[in-house]
C-alpha positions, 0 to 999 in steps of 0.5 A: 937727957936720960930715956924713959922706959916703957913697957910694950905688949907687942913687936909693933910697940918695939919698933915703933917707940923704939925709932924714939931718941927718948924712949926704952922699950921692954917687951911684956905679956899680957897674962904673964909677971912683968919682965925683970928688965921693966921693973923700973918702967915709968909708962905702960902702954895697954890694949883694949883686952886683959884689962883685969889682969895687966891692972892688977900689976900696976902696983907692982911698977913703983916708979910709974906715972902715966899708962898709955891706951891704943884705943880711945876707949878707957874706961876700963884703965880707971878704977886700976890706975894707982894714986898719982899715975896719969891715963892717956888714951889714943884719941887720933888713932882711929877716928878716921876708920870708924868716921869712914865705916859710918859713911860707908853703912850709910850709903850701903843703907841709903842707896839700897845696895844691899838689894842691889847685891840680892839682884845680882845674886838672883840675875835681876837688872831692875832698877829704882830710885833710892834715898841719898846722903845729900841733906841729910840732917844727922845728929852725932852724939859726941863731939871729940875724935870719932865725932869731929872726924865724922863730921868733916867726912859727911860735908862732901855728901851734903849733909846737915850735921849736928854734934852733941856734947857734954858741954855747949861750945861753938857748932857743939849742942847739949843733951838737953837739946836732943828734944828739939833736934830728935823729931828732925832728924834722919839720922842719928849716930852714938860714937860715945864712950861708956859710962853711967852717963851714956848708959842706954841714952838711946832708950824707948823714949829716945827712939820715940822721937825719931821720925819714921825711917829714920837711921839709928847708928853705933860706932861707938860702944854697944851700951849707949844703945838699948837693944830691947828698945831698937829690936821693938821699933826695927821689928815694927818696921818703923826705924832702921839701923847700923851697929858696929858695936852690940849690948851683949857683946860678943853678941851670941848666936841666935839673939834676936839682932842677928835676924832684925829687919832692917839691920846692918850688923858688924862685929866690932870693926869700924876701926879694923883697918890695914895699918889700924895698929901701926898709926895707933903707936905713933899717937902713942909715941907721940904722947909718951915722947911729950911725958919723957920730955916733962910735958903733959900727954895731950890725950890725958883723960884722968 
């Protein structure tokens, strides 16, 4: 069997596809012309950055089919794909983390470990009791990696916990259901991508459903959140929330999030773990393997 050429951005990349029987790899820069080495590249493997700038080269491979992600997210590979080239992303790469930092900002938050933090800084021992996990009814909007990884993480604590989705299957909802789920629930967290479907999904209207105290969480991209309408209900006092991801990101010093009531604030990284980058190129691998041996990649989304 000949070996599949593929175009890398990193050492990593290098190493890891390069324990592959199948696989050639070449070294590229990012902000720089394709290496001549690659020219006949049939696989590009991309970041999350430069998308622009790596996209504008496509064009310039004429014997490439498929471009493979590092991250789940995607949506800006879509519009510089060439007809005929397959997109696969690196769903499994990362759910786990971003599920684990959902976990943790909810116990930091439901446990009050913040205040805890405050009183020790202040050499306070005063005890009180806080709100747990346990029955918990958390709706997540999403049902794929990040959202089934999730889920198997909250079963331990005892929360009751809802999926929503695109389309109705077994344990998965619809949209359509949120009216009558919203009003119940004590939690919701948005670990959804970004399209003009999940634009701003969680408006005014949407926070408006929620009960008093309720968690608002996003781990998943900062435009499923309308930051004017959660800045108005965390400034009201009435809902508190987590974000990892923020609408505008980065978000600029001295927006009004960075002082809101009631929020716990991240920059970007649910999935900023040690060996983040490593297990992302072996779901990468794995899919570019599945290519060169004449398979469809299991992650392909167009």
């Amino acid at each position: 069997m000949s070996t599949c050429k593929v175009l890398v951005p990193d050492e990593i990349g290098v190493k890891v596809l390069g324990e592959s029987p199948h696989l050639e790899t070449v070294r590229y820069q990012p902000g720089a012309p394709w290496p001549e080495a690659g020219l006949d590249a049939a696989v590009v493997v991309v970041g999350y950055e430069n998308a622009p700038a790596v996209g504008a080269r496509f064009v310039d491979l004429p014997n490439l089919r498929l471009v493979q992600t590092l991250n789940a997210g995607y949506e800006q590979w879509v519009p510089l794909l060439p007809d005929s080239v397959m997109l696969s992303n690196g769903r499994g790469a990362h759910g786990g983390s971003s599920a684990e930092w959902v976990v943790a900002a909810l116990l930091a938050i439901f446990r009050d470990l913040r205040e805890f933090g405050d009183r020790q800084d202040a050499g306070l021992w005063r005890p009180q009791v806080t709100e747990t996990l346990i029955g918990k009814r958390v709706v997540i909007l999403g049902a794929g990696d990040l959202a089934t990884n999730l889920a198997s993480r909250l079963a331990p604590f005892e929360a009751e916990v809802t999926m929503v989705g695109r389309r109705p299957r077994p344990g998965v909802h619809i949209i359509d259901d949120l009216d009558d789920l919203l009003p119940d629930a004590d939690v919701v967290v948005a670990m959804l991508p970004a399209d003009k479907s999940t634009y701003r999904l969680v408006d005014a209207q949407f926070l408006g459903k929620l009960r008093d105290g309720a968690v608002v969480v996003n781990a998943g991209r900062g435009g499923a959140v309308h930051t004017d309408a959660l800045l108005a209900e965390l400034n009201a006092g009435r809902l508190r929330a987590a974000l990892d991801v923020t609408d505008p990101e980065p978000l600029p010093s001295g927006h009004p999030l960075w002082k809101a009531p009631g929020l716990l604030l991240t920059p970007h990284v649910a999935g900023s773990t040690e060996g983040a980058w490593e297990r992302a190129w072996v779901v990468a691998r794995t899919q570019i393997d599945i290519y060169a041996e004449g398979g469809t990649p299991p992650n392909v989304v167009t």
